[in-house]
N, CA, C and O atoms as a GROMACS GRO file, in nm:
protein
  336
    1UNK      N    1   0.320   0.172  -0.571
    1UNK     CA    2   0.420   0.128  -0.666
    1UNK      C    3   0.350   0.074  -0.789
    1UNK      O    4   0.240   0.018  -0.786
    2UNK      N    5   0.424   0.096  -0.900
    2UNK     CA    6   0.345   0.049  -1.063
    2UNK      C    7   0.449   0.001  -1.123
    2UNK      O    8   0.548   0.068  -1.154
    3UNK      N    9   0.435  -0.113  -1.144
    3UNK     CA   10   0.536  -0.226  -1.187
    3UNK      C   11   0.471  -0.216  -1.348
    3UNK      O   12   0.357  -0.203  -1.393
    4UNK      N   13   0.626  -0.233  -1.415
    4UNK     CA   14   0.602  -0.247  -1.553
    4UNK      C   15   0.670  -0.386  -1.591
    4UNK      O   16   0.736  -0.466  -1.525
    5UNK      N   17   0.620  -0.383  -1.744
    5UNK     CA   18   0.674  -0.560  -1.776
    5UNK      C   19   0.816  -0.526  -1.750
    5UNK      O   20   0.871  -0.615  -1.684
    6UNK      N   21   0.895  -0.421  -1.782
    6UNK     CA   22   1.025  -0.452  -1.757
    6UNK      C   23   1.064  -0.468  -1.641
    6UNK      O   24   1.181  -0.509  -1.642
    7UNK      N   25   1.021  -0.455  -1.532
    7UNK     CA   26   1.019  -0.552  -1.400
    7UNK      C   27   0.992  -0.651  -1.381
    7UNK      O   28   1.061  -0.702  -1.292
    8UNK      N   29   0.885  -0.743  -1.440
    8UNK     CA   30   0.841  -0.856  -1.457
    8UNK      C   31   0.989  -0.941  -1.501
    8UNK      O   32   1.040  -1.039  -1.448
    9UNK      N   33   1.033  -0.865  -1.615
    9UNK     CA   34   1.165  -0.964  -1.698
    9UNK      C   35   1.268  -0.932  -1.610
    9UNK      O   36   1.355  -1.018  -1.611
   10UNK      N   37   1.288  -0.840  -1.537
   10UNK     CA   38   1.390  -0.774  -1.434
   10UNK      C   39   1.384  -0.952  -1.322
   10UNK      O   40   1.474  -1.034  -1.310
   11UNK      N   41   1.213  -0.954  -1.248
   11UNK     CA   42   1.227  -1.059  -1.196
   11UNK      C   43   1.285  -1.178  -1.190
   11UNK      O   44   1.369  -1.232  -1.117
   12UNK      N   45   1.211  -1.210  -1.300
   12UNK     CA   46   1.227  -1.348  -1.391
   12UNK      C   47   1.379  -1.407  -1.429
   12UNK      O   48   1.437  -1.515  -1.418
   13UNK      N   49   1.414  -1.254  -1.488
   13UNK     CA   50   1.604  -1.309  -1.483
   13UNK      C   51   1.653  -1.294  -1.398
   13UNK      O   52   1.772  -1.303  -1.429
   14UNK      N   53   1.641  -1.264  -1.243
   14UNK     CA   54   1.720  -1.333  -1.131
   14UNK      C   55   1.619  -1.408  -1.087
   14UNK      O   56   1.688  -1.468  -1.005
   15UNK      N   57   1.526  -1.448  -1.075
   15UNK     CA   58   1.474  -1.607  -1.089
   15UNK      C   59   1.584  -1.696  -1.142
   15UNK      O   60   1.624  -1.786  -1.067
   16UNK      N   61   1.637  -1.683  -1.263
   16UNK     CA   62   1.661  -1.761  -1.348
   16UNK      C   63   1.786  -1.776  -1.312
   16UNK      O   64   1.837  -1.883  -1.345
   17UNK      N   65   1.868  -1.678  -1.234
   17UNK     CA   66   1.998  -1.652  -1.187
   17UNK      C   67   2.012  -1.704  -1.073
   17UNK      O   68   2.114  -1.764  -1.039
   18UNK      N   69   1.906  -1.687  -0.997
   18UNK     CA   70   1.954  -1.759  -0.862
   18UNK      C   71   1.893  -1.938  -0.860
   18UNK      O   72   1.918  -2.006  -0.760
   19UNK      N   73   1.845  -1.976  -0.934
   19UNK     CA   74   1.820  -2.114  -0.985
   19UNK      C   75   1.970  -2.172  -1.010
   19UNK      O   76   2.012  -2.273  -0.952
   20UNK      N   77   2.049  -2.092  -1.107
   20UNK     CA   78   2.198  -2.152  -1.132
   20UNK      C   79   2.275  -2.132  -1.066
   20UNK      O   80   2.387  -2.173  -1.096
   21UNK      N   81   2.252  -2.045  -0.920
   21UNK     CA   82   2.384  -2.063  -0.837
   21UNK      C   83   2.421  -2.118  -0.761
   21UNK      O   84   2.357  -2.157  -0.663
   22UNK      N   85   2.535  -2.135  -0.785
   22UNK     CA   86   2.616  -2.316  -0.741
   22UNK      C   87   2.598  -2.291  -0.584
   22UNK      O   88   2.545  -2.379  -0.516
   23UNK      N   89   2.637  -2.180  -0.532
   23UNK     CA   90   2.653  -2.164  -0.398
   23UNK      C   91   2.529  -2.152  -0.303
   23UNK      O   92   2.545  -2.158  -0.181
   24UNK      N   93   2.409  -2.137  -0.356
   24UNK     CA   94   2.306  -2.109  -0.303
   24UNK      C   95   2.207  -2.112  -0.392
   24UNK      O   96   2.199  -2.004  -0.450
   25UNK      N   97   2.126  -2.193  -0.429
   25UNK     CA   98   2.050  -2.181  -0.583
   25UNK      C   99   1.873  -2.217  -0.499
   25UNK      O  100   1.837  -2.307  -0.423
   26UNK      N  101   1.794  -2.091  -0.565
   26UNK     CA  102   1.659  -2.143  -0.500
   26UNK      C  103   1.576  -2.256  -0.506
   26UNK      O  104   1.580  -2.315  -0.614
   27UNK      N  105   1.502  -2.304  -0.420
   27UNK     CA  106   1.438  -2.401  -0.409
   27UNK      C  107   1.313  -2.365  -0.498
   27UNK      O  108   1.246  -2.261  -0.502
   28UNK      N  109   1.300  -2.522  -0.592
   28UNK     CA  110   1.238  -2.538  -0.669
   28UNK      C  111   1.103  -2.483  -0.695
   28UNK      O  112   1.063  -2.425  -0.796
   29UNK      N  113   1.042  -2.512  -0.586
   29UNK     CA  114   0.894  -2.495  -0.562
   29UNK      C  115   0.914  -2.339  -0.574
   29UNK      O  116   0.856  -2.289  -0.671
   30UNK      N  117   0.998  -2.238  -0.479
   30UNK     CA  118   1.007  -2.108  -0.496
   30UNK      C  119   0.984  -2.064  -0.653
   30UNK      O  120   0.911  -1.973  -0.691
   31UNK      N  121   1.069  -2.158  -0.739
   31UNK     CA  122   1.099  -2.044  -0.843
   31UNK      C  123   0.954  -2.123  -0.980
   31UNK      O  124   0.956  -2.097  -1.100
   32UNK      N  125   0.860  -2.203  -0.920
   32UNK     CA  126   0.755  -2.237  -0.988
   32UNK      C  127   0.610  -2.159  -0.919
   32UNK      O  128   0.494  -2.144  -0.958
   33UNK      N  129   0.674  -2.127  -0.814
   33UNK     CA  130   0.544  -2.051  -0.743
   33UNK      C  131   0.548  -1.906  -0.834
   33UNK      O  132   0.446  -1.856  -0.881
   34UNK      N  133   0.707  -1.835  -0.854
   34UNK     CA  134   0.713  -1.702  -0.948
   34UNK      C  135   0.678  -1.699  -1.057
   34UNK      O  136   0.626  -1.601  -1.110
   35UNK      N  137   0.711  -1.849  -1.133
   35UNK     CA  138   0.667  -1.884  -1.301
   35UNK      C  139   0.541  -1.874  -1.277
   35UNK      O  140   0.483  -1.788  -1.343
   36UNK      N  141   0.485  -1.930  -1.211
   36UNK     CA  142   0.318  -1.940  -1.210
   36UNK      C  143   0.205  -1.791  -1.210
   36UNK      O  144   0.090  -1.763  -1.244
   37UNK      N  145   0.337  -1.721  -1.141
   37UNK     CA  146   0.293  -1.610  -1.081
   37UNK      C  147   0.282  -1.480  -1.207
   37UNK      O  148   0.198  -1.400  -1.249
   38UNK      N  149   0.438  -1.524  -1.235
   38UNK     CA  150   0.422  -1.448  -1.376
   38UNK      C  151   0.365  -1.469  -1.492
   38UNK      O  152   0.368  -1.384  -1.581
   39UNK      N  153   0.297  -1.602  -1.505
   39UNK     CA  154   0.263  -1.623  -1.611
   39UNK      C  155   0.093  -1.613  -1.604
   39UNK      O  156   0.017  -1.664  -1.686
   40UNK      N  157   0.054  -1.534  -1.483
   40UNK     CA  158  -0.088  -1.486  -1.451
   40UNK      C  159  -0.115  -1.341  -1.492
   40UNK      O  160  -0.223  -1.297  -1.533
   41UNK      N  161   0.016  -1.264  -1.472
   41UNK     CA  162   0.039  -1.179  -1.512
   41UNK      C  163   0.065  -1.079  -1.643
   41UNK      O  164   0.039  -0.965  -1.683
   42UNK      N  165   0.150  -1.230  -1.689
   42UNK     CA  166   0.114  -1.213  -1.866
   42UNK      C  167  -0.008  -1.240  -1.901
   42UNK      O  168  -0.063  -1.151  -1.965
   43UNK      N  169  -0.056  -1.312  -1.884
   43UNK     CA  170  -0.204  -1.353  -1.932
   43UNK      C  171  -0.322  -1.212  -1.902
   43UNK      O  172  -0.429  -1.186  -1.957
   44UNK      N  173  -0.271  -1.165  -1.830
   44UNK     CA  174  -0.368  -1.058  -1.785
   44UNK      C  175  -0.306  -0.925  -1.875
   44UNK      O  176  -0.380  -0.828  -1.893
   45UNK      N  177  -0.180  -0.925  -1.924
   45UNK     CA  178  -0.187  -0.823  -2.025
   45UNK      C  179  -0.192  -0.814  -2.178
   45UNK      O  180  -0.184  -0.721  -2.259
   46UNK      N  181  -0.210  -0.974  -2.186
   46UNK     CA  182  -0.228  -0.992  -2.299
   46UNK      C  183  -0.361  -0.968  -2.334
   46UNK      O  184  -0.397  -0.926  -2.443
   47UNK      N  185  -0.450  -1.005  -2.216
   47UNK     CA  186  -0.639  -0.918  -2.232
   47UNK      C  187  -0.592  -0.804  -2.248
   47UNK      O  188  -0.575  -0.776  -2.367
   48UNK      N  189  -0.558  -0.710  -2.162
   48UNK     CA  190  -0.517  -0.583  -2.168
   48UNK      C  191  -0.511  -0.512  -2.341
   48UNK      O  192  -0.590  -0.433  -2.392
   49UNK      N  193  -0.398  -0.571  -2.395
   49UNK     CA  194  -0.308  -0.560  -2.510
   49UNK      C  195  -0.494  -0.568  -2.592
   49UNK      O  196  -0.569  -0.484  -2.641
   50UNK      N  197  -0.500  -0.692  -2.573
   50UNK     CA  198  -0.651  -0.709  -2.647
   50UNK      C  199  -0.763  -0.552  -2.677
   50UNK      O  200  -0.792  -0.467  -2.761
   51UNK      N  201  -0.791  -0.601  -2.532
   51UNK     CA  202  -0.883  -0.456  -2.514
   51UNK      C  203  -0.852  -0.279  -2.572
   51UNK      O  204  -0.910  -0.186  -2.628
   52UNK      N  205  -0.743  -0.310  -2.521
   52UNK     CA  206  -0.690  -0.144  -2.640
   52UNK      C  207  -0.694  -0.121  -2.762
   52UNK      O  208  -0.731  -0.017  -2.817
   53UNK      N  209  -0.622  -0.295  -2.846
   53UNK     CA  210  -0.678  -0.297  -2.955
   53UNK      C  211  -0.811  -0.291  -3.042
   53UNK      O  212  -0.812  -0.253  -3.159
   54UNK      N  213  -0.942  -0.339  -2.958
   54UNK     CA  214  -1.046  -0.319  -3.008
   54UNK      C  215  -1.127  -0.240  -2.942
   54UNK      O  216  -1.241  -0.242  -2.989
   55UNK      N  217  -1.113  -0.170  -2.850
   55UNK     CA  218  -1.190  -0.048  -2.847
   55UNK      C  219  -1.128   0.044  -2.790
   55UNK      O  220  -1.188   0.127  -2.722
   56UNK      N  221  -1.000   0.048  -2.807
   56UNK     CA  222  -0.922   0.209  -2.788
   56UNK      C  223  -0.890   0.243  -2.606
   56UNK      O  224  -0.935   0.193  -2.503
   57UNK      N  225  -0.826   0.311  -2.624
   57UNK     CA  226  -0.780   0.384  -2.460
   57UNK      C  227  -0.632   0.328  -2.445
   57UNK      O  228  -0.564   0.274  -2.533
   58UNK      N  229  -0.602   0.350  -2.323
   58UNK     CA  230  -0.462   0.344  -2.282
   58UNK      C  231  -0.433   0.220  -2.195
   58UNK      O  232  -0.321   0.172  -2.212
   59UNK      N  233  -0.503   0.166  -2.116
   59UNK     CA  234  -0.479   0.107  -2.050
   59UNK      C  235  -0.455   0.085  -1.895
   59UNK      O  236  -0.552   0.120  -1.828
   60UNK      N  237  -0.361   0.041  -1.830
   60UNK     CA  238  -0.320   0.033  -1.713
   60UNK      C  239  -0.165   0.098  -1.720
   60UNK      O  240  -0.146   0.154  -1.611
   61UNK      N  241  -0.038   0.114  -1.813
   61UNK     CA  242   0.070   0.144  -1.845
   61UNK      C  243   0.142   0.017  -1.822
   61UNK      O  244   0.240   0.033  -1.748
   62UNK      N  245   0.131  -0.058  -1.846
   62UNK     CA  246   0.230  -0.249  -1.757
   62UNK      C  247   0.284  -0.207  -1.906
   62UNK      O  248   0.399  -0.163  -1.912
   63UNK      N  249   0.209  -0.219  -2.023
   63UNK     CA  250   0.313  -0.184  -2.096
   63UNK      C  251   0.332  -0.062  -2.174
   63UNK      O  252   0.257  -0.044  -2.271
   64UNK      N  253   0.442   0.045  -2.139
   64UNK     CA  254   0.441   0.174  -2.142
   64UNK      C  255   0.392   0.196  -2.304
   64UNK      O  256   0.413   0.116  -2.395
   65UNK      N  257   0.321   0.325  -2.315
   65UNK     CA  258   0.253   0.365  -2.400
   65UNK      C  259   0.345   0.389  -2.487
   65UNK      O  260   0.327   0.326  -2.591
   66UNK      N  261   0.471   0.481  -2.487
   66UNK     CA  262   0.560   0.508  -2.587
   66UNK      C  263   0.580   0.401  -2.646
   66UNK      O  264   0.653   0.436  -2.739
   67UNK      N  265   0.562   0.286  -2.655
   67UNK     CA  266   0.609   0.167  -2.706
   67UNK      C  267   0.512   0.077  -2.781
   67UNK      O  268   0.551  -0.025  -2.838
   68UNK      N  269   0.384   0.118  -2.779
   68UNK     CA  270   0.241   0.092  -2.863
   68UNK      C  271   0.254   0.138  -2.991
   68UNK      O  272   0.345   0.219  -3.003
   69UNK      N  273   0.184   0.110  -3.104
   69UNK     CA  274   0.160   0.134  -3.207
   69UNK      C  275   0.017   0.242  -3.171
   69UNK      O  276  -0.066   0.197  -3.092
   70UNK      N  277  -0.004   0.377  -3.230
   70UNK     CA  278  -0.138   0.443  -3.199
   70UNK      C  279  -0.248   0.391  -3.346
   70UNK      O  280  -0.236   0.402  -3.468
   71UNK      N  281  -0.347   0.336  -3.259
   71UNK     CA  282  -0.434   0.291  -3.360
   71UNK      C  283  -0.616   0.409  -3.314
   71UNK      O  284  -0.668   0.439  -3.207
   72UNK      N  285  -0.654   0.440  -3.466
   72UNK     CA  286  -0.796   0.510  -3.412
   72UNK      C  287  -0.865   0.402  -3.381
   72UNK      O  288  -0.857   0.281  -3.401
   73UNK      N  289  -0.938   0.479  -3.326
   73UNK     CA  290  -1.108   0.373  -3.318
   73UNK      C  291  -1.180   0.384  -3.452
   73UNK      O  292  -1.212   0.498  -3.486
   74UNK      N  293  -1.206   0.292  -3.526
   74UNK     CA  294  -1.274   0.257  -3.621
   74UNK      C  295  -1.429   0.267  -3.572
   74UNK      O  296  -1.509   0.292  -3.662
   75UNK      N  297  -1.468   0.255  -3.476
   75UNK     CA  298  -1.615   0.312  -3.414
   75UNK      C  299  -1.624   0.412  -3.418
   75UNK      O  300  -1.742   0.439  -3.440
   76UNK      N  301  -1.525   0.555  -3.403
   76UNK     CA  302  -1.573   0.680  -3.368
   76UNK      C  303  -1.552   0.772  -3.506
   76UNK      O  304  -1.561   0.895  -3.505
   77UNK      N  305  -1.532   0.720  -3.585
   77UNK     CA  306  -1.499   0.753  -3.732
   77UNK      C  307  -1.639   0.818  -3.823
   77UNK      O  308  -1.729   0.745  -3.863
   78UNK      N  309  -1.636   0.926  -3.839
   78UNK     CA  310  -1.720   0.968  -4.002
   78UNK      C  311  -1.684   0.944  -4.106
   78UNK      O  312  -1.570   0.947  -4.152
   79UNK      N  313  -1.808   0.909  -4.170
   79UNK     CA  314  -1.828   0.864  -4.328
   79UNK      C  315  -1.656   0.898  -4.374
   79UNK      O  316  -1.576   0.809  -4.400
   80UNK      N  317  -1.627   1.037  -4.376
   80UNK     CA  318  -1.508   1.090  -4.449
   80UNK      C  319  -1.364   1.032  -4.357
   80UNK      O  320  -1.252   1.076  -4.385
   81UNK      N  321  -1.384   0.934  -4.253
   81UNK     CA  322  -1.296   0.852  -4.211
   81UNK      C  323  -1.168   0.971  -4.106
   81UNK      O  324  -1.049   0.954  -4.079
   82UNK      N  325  -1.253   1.071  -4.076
   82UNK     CA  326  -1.201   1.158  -3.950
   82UNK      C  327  -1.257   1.120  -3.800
   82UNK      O  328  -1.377   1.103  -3.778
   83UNK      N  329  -1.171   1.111  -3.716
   83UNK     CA  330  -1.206   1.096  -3.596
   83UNK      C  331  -1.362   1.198  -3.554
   83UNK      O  332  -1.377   1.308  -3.607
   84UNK      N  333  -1.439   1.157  -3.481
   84UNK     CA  334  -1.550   1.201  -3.463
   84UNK      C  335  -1.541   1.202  -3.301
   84UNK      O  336  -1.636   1.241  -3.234
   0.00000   0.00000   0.00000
């Protein structure tokens, strides 16, 4: 299975949903063990996000490619500023 951020936010908002329900609402510690959890997760694609930006490639897909800006590599460039 390959979980994308929009699963992550999929999570997070019934996290956030079952925190407010009157009838059954999760226990605290549960829904700080997921914050914690997710917020290891962001942190790890924000390197990600990093790394593509400065030296190119695709990544892992957490956050789908159609949705990137395409940047060249400024390393693999000739004088006349064509991909090499």
């Amino acid at each position: 299975m390959q979980n994308k951020i929009e699963d992550l936010r999929n999570h997070l908002f019934a996290c956030l949903e079952s925190l407010s329900d009157p009838e059954k609402p999760m226990e605290l510690d549960r829904a700080k063990a997921i914050a914690d959890v997710a917020q290891v997760i962001i942190n790890s694609a924000k390197v990600e996000v990093d790394f593509i930006n400065k030296v190119g490639g695709v990544g892992t897909n957490f956050i789908p490619q159609e949705t990137r800006p395409k940047y060249e590599r400024i390393a693999n460039t000739t004088p006349d500023n064509k991909v090499a």
